[in-house]
C-alpha positions in Angstrom: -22.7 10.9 -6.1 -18.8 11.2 -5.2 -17.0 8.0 -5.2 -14.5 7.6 -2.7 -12.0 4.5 -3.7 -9.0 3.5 -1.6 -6.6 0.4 -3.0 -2.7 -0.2 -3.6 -0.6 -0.4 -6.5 1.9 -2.7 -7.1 4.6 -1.5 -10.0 7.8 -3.3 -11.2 10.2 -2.7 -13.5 9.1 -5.4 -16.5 6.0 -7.2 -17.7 7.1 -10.3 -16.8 7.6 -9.2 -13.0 3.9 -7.8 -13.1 2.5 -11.5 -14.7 4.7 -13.3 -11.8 3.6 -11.3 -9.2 -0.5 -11.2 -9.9 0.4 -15.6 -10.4 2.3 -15.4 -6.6 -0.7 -13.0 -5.0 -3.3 -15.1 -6.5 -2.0 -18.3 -5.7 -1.8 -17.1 -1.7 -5.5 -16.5 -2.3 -5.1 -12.4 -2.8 -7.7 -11.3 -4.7 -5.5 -8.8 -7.5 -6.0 -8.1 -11.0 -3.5 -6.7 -14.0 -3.8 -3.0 -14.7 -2.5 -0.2 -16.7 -0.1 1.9 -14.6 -1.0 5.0 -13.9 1.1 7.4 -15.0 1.5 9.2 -11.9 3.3 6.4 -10.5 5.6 5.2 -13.1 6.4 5.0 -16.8 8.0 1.8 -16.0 6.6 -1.3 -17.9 3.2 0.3 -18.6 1.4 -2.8 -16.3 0.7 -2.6 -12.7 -0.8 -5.0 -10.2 -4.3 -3.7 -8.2 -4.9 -4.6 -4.8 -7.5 -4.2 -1.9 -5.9 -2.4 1.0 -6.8 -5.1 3.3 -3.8 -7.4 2.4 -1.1 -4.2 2.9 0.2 -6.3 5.7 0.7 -9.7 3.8 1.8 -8.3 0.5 4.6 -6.3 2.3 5.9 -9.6 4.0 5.5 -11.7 0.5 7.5 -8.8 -1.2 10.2 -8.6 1.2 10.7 -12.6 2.4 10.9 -13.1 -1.8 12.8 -9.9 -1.9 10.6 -8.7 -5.0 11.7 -5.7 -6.3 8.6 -3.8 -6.5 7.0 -0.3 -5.3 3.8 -0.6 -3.8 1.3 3.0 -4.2 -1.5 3.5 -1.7 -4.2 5.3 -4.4 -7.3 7.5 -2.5 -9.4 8.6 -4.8 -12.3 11.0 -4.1 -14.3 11.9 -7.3 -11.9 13.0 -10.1 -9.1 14.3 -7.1 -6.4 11.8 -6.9 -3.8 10.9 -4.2 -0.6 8.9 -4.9 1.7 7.7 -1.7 4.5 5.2 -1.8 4.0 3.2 1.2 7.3 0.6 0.7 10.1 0.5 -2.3 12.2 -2.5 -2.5 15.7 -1.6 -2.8 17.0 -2.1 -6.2 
């Protein structure tokens, strides 16, 4: 059976940016978790943040009222094919 997966990517520039971010998301009670980046996205720091599509709206406004600078990936996966879009960039 195909697996069909749709979720967002959050990529920064350092580690450290990454480990804030997942502490920010999860303390506003967004469910996230720490991932490798794919490299698709980024070679950036080599850590990326995971997050359910659901909170697209919320993350957005967290990223740009704290004026993170981060690049958030929408990811749809279906089986093994892979499709990458950035949905928002902060301006560096």
């Amino acid at each position: 059976m195909i697996k069909d997966e749709k979720f967002l990517i959050l990529s920064a520039e350092s580690t450290h940016l990454i480990i804030q971010l997942e502490k920010n998301l999860l303390g506003k009670n967004i469910p996230c978790r720490v991932i490798p980046l794919p490299t698709e996205i980024s070679a950036n720091c080599g850590l990326a943040v995971r997050v359910e599509t659901e909170y697209t709206d919320k993350i957005k406004k967290i990223v740009e009222d704290e004026k993170i600078k981060v690049t958030i990936s929408l990811v749809e996966k279906h089986g093994l094919k892979k499709n990458i879009e950035t949905i928002y960039k902060a301006v560096q």
